[in-house]
N, C-alpha and C positions, 0 to 999 in steps of 0.2 A: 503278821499275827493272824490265828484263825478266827474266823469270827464264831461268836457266842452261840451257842446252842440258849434255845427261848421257848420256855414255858409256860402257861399260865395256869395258875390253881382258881376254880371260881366257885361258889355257892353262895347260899342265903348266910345272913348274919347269924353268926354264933353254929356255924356247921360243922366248925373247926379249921379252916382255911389255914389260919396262923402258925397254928399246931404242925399239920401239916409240911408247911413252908418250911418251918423252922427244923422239923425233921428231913426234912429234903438239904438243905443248908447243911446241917450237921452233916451226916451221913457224905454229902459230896465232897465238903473241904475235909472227911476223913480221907477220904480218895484222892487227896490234892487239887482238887478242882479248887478254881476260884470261882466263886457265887456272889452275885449282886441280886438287889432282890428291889423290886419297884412296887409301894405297896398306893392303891387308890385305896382314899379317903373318903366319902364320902359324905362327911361330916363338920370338914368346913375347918380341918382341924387349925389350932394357935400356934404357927412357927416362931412365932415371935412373941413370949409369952409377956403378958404385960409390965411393964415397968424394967424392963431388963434395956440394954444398950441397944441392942440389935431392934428390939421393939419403936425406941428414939428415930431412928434410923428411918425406920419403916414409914412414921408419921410424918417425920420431914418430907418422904417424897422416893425414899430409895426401893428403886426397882429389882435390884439385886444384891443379895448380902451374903459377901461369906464367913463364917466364922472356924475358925483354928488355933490346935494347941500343939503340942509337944508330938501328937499323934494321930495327926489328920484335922481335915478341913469339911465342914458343909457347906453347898453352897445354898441358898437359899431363893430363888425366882418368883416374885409375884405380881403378875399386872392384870389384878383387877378378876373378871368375872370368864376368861378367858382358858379355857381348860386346853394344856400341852397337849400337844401331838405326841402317843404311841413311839412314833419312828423318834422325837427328837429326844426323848427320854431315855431311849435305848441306845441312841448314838453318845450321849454322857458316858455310860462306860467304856471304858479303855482297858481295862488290865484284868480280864473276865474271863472262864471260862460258859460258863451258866448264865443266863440271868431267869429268876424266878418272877412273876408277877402277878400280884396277888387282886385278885379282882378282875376287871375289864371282861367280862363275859361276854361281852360281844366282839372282843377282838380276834383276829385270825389268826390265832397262835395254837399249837398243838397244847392242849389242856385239859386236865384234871378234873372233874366236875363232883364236886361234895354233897350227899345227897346224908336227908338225916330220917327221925321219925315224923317230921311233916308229910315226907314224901313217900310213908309208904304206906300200903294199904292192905291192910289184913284180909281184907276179901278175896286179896290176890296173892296174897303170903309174896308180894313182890314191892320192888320201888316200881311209883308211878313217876316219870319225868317232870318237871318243874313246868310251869308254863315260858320260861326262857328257854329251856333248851329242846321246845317242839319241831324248829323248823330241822330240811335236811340239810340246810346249808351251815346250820350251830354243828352239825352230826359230824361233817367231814375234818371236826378238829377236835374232835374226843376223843382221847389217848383211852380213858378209863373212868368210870363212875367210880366214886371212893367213900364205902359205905360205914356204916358204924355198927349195922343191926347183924346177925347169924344170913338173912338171905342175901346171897349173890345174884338177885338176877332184877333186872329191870324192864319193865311192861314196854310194849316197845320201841326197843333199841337191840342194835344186837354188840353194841360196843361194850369192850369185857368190863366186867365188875370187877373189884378189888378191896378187901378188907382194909380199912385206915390203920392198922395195925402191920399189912405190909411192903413196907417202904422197899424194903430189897428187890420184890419181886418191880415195884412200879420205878425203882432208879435202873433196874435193867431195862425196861421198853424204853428209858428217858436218856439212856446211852447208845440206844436201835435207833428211834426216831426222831431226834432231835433237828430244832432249824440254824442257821446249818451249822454244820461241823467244819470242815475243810474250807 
């Protein structure tokens, strides 16, 4: 089996990320591609919402839970304050073509970076870069800044811009330079 082509979408909250993603999704399993999509939380979220069985579970002591019906299984992993490995998140999938992951800005994945009106500055009629993605070592895995506003062009970087509105043009560079294909 070939291994998955791996991308990561990243911005500040509420930049559209999701959006995004989920048009990337679309769009690919229109193509046949199989997409998984690895999203970081930030927030601490409740896998196990309270009072539910699997919730039980959790309190007594279980490490890992999965839950399934007629039409798939979650699995569910939690020990404690311990944040997963990157690699072992992505070795989970099996039957992929894509995987999407949404967040992680500092991982070494070729990736998307969402830029909104925080980030730009009329004085320059351009986006200013975020203070995460200043160093040149963020640069060497930017596929494409993906804007919302009429200007295309970002103060310095010379990595192309992209309208959020064009998924076609940005699932073609994501079909060129994907990790890896073969």
């Amino acid at each position: 089996m070939k291994q998955p082509r791996i991308f990561a979408v990243c911005g500040y909250k509420h930049t559209g990320k999701t959006t995004l993603v989920s048009s990337f999704v679309q769009r690919l399993s229109a193509r046949g591609c199989r997409v998984g999509v690895i999203k970081h939380d930030g927030h601490d979220y409740l896998a196990h919402p309270l009072g539910t069985d699997s919730h039980k579970f959790v309190q007594a002591g279980a490490k890992e839970t999965i839950l399934f019906d007629d039409h798939g299984h979650v699995s569910i992993d939690r020990y404690g304050d311990e944040k997963p490995a990157l690699s072992k998140l992505i070795a989970t999938f099996s039957h992929v073509d894509v995987i999407l992951v949404e967040g992680m800005k500092e991982a070494p994945l070729p990736k998307w970076v969402l830029l909104d009106e925080r980030d730009y500055d009329p004085t320059k009629g351009a986006f200013v870069l975020p203070d995460y993605a200043q160093s040149k070592d963020f640069h060497q895995f930017v596929m494409g800044f993906v804007v919302s506003m009429p200007s295309l062009r970002v103060v310095g970087s010379t990595c192309p811009v992209y309208h959020r509105d064009d998924i076609e043009s940005m699932i073609a560079v994501m079909m060129e330079e994907g990790l890896p294909w073969d």
